[in-house]
N, C-alpha and C positions, 0 to 999 in steps of 0.2 A: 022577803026583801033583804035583810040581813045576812042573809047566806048566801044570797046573790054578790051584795056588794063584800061580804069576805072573801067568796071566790076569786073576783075581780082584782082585789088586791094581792094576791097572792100569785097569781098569774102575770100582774106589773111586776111585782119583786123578782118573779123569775123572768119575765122576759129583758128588765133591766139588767138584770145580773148578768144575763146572756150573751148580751149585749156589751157591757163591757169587758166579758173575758174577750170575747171576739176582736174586739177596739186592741186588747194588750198585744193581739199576735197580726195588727195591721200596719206597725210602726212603716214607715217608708224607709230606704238606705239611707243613713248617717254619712258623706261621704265627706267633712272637713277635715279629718285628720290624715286623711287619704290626698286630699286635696294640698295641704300644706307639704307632706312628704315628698310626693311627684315633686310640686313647682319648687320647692328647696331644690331637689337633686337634679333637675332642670336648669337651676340660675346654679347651681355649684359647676356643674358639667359645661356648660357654657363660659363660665370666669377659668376656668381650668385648660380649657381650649385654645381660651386667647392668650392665655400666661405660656402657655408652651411654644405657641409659636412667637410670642416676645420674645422669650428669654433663650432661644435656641437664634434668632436673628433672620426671623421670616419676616416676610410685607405684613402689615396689618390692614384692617379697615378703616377708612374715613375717617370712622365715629372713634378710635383708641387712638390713644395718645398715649406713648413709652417716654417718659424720662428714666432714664438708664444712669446707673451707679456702679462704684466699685467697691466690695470687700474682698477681701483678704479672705481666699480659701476658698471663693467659688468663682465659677467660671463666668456670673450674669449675675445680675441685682436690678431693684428697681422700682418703678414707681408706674401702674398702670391706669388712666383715666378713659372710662367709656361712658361714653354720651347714649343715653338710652331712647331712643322718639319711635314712635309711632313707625317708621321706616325701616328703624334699629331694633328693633324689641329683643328682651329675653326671651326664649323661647315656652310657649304657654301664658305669656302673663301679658296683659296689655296697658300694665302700667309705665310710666315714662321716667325717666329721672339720672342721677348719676350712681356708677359703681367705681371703687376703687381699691387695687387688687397692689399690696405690697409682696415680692417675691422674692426667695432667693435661691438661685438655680445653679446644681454643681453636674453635669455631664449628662444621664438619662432620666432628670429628675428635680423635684423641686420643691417647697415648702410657700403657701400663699397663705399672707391673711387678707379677708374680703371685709369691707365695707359697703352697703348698700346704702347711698348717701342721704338722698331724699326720695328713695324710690317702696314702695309695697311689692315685696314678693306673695305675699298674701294677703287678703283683708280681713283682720279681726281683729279685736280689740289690744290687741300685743304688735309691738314692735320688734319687726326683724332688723336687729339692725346689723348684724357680719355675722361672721365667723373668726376666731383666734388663728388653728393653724390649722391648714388643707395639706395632707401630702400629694403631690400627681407624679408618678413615675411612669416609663413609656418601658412597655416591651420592645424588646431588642429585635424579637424575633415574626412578633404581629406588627408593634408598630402604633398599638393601640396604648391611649393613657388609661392608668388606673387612679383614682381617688376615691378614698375614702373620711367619712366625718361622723363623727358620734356625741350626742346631745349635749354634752360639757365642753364642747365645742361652741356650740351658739351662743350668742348674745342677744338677750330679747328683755325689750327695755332701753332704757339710756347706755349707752354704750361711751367709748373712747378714743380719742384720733391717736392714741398711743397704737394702736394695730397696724398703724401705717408706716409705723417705727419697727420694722421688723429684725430684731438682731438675735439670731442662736450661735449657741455653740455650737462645733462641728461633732460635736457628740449629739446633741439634744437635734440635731436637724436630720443626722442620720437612726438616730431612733421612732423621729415623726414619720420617717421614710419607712420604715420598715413592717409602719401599721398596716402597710399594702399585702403585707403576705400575709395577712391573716384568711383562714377560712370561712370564705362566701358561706351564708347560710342558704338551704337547699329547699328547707319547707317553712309554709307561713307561721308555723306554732314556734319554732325556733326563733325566726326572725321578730317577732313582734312582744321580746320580750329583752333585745336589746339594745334598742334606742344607737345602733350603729347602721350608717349605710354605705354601700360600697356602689361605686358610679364607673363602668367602662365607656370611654370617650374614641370611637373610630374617628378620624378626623379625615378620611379617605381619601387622603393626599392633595387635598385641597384647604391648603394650612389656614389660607386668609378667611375661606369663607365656613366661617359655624355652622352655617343655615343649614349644610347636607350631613354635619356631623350625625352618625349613628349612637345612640347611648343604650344602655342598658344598666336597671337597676336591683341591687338586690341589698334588701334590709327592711327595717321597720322599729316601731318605738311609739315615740311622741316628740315630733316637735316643740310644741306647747302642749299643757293639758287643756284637752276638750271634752267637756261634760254634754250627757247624752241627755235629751228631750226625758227622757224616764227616768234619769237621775245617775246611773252607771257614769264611767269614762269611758272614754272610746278612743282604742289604739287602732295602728296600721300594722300593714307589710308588703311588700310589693318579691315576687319570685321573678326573675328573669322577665323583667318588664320592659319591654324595647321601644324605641320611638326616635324617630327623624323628623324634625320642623319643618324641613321641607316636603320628605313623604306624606305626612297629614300632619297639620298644626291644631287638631281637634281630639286627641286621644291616641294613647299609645296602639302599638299595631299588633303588638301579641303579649301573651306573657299573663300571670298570675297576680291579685290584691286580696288581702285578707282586713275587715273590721269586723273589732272585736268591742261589745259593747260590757264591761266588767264594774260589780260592784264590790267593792273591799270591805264598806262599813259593818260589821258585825264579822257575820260569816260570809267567807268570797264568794260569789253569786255569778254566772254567767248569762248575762240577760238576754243574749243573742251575738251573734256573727253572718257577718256576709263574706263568700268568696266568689270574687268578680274574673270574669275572663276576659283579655282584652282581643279584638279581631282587627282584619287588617281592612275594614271598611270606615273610610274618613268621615264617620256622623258625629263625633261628640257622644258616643255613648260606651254602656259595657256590660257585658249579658251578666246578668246572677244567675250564676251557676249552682249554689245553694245557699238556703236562708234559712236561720236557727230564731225559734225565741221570738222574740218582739219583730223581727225582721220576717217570720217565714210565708208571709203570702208575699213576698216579692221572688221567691224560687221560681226561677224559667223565665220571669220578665227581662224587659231591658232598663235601665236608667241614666240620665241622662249624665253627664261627666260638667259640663259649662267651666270647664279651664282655661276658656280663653277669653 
């Protein structure tokens, strides 16, 4: 009988044990950091859209309101309020509230700081509250706006209505301008190690209306830091990620996302990654196209995106 119930035990220990190595390689996709990067470069590329055709002297929507100012040295100035409702929405996000976007614009181009007033671009436990300073500059020759924003950029937390004080020097505003010509990163191990993103705005000649703007994203980082279910952090990146609010308001239409679930404590650890593909079918979701680590029984699945 004793050798019976030693067996027994020894076969629970293994099958528990089995058990949870199993459990370690079931993690499901992490996809919040993923989720804050899109909807940032979604609400930046949307405020960057209506600022250009403000400060260039286009019609606006309903919901923007332009009080217009003068400095010395540019050709536009200003002060931009948008009414956000359920009608109006930022694109991907179905929260409601106020944005307001100070600008100052000299010929093909221009410097914004944004204020999110009482609105959630995200929901976590951190407050988005703007950004300091956005450059958008417009190709001369597509026609397309470029802006780009990098993590020292945000404000998350209590923030300041001095942002809506926007005053540079004509050195410091052409210097902000010129972060546009930096080189796009091309692959996700590049991009998700420098907390910069660069956002192209098609506005496709339909200045007033956002809705059909084309964008596409390329970058990654950490918005906030967000800490993984197994203890790691979990970074983004997004390769040539495209998306129209009107073409589908449920997931971008093509393009590449990398999360990377990383442990630094001791020795650096790689607990897993996922690389997502995005398709041009409006479900809300995005195929895993391969899964490492804690993530790899989700390889070949779909999952579900819920960004709106």
């Amino acid at each position: 009988m004793s050798r019976t119930i030693f067996v027994l035990f020894i076969l629970t220990l293994v099958t528990f044990s089995s058990c949870k190595k199993i459990t370690e390689f079931t993690q499901g996709p992490e996809l919040q950091p993923l989720e804050q990067g899109f909807k940032t470069c979604a609400a930046i590329g949307y405020c960057a859209s209506i600022a250009n055709s403000a400060f260039i002297g286009q019609p606006l929507a309903d919901n923007v309101q332009f009080t217009k100012s003068s400095k010395s040295g540019y050709t536009s100035s200003g002060l931009l309020h948008v009414h956000v409702t359920s009608a109006t929405p930022v694109p991907f996000n179905h929260n409601t509230g106020d944005i307001y976007i100070a600008g100052l614009w000299d010929a093909n181009g221009g410097v914004i700081s944004i204020v999110f007033a009482d609105i959630d671009i995200f929901t976590s436990q951190y407050k988005f509250y703007g950004l300091y300073t956005v450059p958008v500059v417009k190709d001369q020759n597509t026609g397309k706006l470029t802006t780009i924003f990098a993590q020292e950029d945000i404000i998350i937390g209590q923030g300041s209505d001095t942002l809506l004080d926007l005053s540079l020097s004509k050195a410091k505003f052409d210097t902000e301008l010129s972060r546009t010509n930096q080189s796009y990163p091309v692959d996700v191990f590049t991009a998700i190690k420098q907390n910069v993103w660069f956002i192209n705005v098609d506005q496709r000649g339909t200045l007033t209306d956002v809705y059909d703007d084309a964008y596409e994203v390329n970058g990654g980082g950490q918005i906030v830091q967000v800490s993984s279910n197994s203890g790691g952090v979990l970074y983004h990146a997004m390769i040539e990620t495209k998306f129209s609010y009107m073409q589908c308001s449920q997931n971008p239409t093509s393009g590449t996302a990398f999360i990377q679930n990383f442990q630094a404590s001791g020795s650096s650890v790689d607990l897993g990654n996922i690389t997502l593909g995005f398709h041009d079918s409006c479900d809300g979701r995005a195929y895993v196209d391969l899964a490492t680590g804690k993530y790899i029984s989700s390889t070949g699945s779909t999952t579900a995106l819920n960004w709106q």
